[in-house]
C-alpha positions as CSV (number, residue, x, y, z in Angstrom):
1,X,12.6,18.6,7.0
2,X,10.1,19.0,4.0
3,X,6.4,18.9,4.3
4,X,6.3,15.1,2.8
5,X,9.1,13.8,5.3
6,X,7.1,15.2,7.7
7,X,4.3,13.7,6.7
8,X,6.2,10.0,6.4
9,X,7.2,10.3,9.9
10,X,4.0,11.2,11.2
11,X,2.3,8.3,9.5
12,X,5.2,6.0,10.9
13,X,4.6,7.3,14.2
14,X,0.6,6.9,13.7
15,X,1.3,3.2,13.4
16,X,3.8,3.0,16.5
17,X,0.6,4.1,18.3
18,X,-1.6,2.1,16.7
19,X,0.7,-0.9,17.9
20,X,1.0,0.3,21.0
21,X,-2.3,0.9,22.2
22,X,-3.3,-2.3,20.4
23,X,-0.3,-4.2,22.7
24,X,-1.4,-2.3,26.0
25,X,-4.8,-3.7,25.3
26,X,-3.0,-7.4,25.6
27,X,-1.9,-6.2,28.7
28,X,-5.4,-5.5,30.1
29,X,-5.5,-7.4,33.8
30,X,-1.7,-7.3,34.4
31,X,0.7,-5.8,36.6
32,X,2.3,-3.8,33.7
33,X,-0.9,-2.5,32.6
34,X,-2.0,1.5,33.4
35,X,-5.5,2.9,32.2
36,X,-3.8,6.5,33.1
37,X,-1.4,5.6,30.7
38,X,-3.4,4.4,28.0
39,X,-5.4,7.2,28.4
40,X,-2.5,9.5,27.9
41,X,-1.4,7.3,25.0
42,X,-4.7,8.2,23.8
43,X,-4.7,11.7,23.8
44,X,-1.2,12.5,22.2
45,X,-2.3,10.0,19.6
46,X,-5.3,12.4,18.6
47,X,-3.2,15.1,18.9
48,X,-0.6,14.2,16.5
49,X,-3.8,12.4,14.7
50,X,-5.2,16.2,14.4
51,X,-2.0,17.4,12.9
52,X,-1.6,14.7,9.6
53,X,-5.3,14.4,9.2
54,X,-5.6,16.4,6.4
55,X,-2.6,15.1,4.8
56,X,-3.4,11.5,5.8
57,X,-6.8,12.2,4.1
58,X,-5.4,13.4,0.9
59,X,-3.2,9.9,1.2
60,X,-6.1,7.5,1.7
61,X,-7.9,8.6,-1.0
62,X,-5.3,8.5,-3.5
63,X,-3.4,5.6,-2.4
64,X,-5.8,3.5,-0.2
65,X,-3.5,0.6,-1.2
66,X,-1.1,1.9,0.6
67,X,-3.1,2.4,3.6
68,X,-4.3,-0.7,4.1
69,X,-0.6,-2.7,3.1
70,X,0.1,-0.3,6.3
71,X,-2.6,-1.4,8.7
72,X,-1.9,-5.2,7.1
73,X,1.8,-4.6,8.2
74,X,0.5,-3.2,11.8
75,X,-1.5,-6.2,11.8
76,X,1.6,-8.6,11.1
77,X,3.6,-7.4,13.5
78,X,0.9,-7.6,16.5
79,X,0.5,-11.2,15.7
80,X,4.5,-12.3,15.8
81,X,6.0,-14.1,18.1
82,X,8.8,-12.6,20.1
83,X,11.2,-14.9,18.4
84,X,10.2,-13.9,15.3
85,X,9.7,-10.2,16.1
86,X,13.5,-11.1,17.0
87,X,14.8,-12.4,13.5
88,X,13.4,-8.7,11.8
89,X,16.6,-7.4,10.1
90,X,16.7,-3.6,10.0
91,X,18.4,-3.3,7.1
92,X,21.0,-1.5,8.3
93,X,23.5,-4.1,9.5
């Protein structure tokens, strides 16, 4: 794997924790909910955080467009219904 699909991954992965930490929050109150867990979400997010952050740094300051479509996409997808989230083609069917 090169150093920029690396990178890719790592910023897809980023958002997956982004979405589900944001999603467990939701959950706050329920049955399904875990503080330990969350807490452990937490912590392997800043690790893998600490391994892209310089590369991540290099992206948001030259494509901070980028960035933000990504957090607007993040965003999106928190605030879809499940029938919605549903209809999402993956594009490879």
């Amino acid at each position: 794997m090169t150093e920029f699909e690396l990178f890719k991954n790592g910023v897809k992965l980023m958002a997956l924790y982004q979405l589900t930490l944001e999603q467990m929050d939701l959950m706050k109150g329920s049955k399904i909910y875990s503080q330990k867990i969350k807490q452990k979400m937490n912590y392997l997010e800043k690790d893998i955080e600490s391994l892209i952050r310089n590369p991540m740094k290099n992206l948001d300051h030259t494509d901070e467009q980028m960035m933000n479509t990504i957090q607007n996409k993040i965003e999106m997808i928190l605030d879809l219904p499940l029938e919605e989230l549903i209809k999402i083609e993956s594009g490879n069917e």
